[in-house]
C-alpha positions as CSV (number, residue, x, y, z in Angstrom):
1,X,72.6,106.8,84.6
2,X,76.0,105.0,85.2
3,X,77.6,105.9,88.3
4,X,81.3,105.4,88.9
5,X,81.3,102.1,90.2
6,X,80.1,100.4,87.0
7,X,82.3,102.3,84.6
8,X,83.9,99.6,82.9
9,X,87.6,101.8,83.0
10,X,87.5,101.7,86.7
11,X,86.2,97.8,87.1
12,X,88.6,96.9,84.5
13,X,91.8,98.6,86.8
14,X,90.1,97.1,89.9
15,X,90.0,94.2,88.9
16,X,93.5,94.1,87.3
17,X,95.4,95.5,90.5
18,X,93.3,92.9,92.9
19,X,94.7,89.9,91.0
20,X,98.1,91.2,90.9
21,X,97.5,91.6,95.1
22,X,96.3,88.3,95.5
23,X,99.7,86.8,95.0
24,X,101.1,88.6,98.0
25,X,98.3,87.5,100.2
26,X,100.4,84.8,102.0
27,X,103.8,86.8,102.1
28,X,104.6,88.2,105.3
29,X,108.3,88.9,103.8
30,X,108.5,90.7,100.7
31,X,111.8,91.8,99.2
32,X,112.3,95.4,98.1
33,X,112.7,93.9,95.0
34,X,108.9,92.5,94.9
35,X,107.7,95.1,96.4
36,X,109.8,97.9,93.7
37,X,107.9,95.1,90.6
38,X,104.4,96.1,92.4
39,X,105.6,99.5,92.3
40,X,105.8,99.8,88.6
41,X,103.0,97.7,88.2
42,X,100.7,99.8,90.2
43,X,102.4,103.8,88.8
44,X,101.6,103.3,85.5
45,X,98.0,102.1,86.0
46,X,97.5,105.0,88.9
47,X,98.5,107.5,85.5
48,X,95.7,106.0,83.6
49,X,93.0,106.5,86.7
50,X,94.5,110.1,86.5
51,X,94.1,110.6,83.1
52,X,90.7,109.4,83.6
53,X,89.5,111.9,86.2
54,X,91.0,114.6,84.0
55,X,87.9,113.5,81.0
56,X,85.4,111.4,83.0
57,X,82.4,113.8,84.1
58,X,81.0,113.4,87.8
59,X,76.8,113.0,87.4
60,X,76.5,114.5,90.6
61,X,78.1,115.5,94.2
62,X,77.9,111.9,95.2
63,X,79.6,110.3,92.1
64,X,82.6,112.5,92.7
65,X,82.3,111.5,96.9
66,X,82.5,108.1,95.9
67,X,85.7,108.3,93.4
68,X,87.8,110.3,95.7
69,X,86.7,108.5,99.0
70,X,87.0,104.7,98.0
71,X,88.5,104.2,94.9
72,X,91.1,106.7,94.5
73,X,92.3,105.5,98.0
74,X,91.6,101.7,97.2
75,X,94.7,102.1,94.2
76,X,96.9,105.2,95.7
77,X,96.9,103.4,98.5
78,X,98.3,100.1,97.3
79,X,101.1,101.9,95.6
80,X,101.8,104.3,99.1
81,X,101.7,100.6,100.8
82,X,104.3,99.0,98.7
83,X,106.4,102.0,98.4
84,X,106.6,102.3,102.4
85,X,107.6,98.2,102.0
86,X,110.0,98.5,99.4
87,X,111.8,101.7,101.5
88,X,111.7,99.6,105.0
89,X,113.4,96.7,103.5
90,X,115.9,98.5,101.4
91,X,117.0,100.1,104.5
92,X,116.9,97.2,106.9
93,X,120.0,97.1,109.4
94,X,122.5,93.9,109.1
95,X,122.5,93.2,113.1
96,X,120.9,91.8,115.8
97,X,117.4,90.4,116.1
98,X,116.6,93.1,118.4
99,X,118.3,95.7,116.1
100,X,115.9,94.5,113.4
101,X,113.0,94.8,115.5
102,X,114.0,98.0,116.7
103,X,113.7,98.8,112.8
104,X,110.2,97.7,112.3
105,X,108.9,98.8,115.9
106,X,110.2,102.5,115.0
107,X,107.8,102.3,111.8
108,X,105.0,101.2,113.8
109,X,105.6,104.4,116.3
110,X,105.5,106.3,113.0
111,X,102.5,105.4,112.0
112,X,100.6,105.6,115.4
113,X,101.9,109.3,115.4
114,X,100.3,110.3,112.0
115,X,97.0,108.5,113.3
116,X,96.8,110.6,116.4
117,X,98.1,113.5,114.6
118,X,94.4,113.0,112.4
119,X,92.2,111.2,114.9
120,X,89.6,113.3,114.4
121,X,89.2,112.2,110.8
122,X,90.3,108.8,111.5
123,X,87.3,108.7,113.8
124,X,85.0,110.4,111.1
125,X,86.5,108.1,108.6
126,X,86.2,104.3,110.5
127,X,83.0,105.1,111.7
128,X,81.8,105.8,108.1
129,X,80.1,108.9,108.6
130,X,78.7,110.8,105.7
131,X,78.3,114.2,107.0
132,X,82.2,116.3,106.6
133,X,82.3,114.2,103.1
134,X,81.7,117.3,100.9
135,X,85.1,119.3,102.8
136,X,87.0,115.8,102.4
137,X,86.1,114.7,99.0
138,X,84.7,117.3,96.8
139,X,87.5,119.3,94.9
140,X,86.7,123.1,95.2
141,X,85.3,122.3,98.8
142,X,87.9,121.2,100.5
143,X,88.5,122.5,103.9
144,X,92.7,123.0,104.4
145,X,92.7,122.1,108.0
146,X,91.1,118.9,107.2
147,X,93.6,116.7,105.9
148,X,91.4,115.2,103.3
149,X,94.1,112.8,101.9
150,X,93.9,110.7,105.3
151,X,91.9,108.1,104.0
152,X,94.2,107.1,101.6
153,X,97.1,107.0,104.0
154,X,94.4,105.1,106.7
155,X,94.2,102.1,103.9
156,X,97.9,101.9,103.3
157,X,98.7,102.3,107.1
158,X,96.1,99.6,108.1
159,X,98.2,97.0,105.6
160,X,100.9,98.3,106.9
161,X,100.6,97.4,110.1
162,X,100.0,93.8,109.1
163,X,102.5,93.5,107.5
164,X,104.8,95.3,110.2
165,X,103.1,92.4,112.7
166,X,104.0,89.3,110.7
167,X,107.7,90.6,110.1
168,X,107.9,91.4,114.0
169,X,106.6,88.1,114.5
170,X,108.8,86.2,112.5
171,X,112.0,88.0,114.1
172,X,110.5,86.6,117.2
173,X,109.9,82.9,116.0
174,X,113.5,82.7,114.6
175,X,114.7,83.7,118.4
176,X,112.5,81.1,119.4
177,X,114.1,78.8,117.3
178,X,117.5,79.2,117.7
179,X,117.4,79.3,121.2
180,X,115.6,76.1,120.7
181,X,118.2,74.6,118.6
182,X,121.0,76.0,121.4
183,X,119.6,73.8,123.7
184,X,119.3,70.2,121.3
185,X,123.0,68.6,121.4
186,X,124.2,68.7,118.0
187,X,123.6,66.4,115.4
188,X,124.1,65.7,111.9
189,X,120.7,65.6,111.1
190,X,119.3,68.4,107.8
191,X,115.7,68.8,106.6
192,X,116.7,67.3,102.8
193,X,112.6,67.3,101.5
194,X,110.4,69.9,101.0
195,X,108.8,72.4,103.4
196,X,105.6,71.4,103.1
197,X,106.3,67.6,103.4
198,X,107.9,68.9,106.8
199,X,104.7,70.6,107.8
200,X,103.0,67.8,106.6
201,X,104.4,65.8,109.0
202,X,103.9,68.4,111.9
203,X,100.7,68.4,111.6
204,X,100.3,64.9,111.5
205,X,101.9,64.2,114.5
206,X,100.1,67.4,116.1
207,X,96.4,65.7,115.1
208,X,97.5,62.6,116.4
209,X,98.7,63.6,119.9
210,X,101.1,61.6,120.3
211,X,103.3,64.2,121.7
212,X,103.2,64.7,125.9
213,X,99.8,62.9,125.6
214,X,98.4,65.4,123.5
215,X,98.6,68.4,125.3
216,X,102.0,69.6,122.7
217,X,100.6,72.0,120.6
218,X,101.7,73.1,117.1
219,X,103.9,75.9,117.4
220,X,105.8,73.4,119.9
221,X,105.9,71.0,117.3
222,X,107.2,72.8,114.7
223,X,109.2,74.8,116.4
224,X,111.0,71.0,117.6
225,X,111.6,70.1,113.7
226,X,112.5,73.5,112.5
227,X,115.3,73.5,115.5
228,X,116.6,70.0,115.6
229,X,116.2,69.1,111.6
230,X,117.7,72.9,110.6
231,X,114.6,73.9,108.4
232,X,113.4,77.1,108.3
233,X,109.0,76.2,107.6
234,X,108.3,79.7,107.3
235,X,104.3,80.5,108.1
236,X,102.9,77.0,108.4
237,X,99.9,78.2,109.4
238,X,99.1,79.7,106.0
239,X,100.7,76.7,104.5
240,X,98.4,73.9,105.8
241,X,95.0,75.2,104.1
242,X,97.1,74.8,100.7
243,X,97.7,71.3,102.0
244,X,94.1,70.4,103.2
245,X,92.7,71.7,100.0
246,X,94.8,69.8,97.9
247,X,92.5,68.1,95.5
248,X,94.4,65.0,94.8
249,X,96.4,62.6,97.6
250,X,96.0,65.5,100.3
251,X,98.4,63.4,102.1
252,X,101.1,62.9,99.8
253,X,104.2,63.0,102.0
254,X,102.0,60.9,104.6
255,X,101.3,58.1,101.9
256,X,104.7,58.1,100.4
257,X,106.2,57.2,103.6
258,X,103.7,54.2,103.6
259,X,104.4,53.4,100.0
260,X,108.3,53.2,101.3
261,X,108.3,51.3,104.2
262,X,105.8,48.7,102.8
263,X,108.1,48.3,99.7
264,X,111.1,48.1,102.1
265,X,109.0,45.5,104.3
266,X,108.2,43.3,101.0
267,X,112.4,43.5,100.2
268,X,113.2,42.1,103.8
269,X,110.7,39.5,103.2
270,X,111.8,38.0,99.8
């Protein structure tokens, strides 16, 4: 007897909406316009799951559990997710750094409010307890003072909240950065390559320690090149696996300044 796991319908929409997420894995600043394209990406396949449950026939009490407890939250809550994005950065204040914090921080308050408002299912639900799932999940059983749609707002909340962390973050590393660039005497000096041959090179000087005898470590570092060379290297840290898993010349930037000054060498010699 198929359960709802292995219909293909719902494995097939899975699987679609995963992929699509997969490309936002690394963005810790998405646009209101990315996040309204996932929007209409996600509605229309949320209709079909819909439509589904309206023909698709539960085999038991358990099949039905499982629908509205982990999959209907693992897609509703994707589209709640970038819904919440796309509103936070449509109304983001032009201001300060600390004005702009202010405006993430008061979303984070929001959303430790609705959790303690439901902590008694938020404890039911993160401990993964079985026993209350027939008044959260079963339609015609559901008890009203339960708020049985939690679990679905728990998902979106707990990306959320990443998400709410890496913009807070970067605020706080572009302080960092200019106050570091205050203090470097002006110069005429611009990034001109790419971002990544930039981290490249941070890392490079980072593994070889020759910076305060090794003991600089590589926030410092690029914190030093984003201030004094005017680049902005975004996350780095989510940039250098992409570099170390390169599969050819890992070192690219690395060896082309090798290639250069040998060829440079050889002109100075003829």
């Amino acid at each position: 007897m198929e359960n709802i796991y292995n219909n293909i319908f719902i494995k097939d929409l899975l699987s679609k909406i995963n992929i699509e997420i997969d490309i936002f894995s690394f963005d810790s600043n998405i646009s209101s316009d990315k996040a309204l394209s996932m929007i209409n990406f996600i509605r229309p396949l949320f209709e079909e799951l819909r439509e589904f449950t309206h023909q698709y026939t539960f085999q038991d009490a358990n099949d039905e559990i499982s629908f509205f407890k982990d999959i209907k939250p693992s897609i509703l809550s994707k589209l709640i997710y970038f819904s919440d994005i796309y509103l936070l950065e449509l109304r983001k204040p032009n201001g300060s750094k600390e004005v702009l914090k202010e405006h993430y921080k008061k979303e984070q308050t929001a959303i430790t409010e609705f959790c303690n408002a439901n902590l008694d299912f938020y404890q039911y639900y993160r401990s993964k307890s079985t026993h209350l799932d027939r008044y959260y999940f079963l339609r015609g059983h559901e008890n009203y003072k339960l708020y049985h749609n939690c679990c679905i707002r728990d998902r979106a909340y707990d990306m959320l909240e990443i998400y709410l962390q890496q913009r807070l973050q970067e605020v706080e590393r572009q302080e960092v950065i200019e106050t570091s660039r205050a203090s470097l005497p002006d110069n005429p000096f611009r990034w001109t390559g790419t971002k990544t041959a930039a981290i490249e090179l941070g890392y490079a000087i980072y593994a070889a320690g020759v910076l305060n005898n090794g003991n600089a470590d590589i926030k410092e570092i690029m914190t030093y090149i984003e201030a004094s060379f005017k680049i902005d290297l975004g996350d780095y840290y989510r940039t250098y696996p992409t570099i170390r898993e390169r599969k050819r010349d890992r070192t690219a930037f690395l060896n082309s300044l090798i290639e250069k000054l040998l060829r440079k060498m050889n002109e100075n010699d003829n």
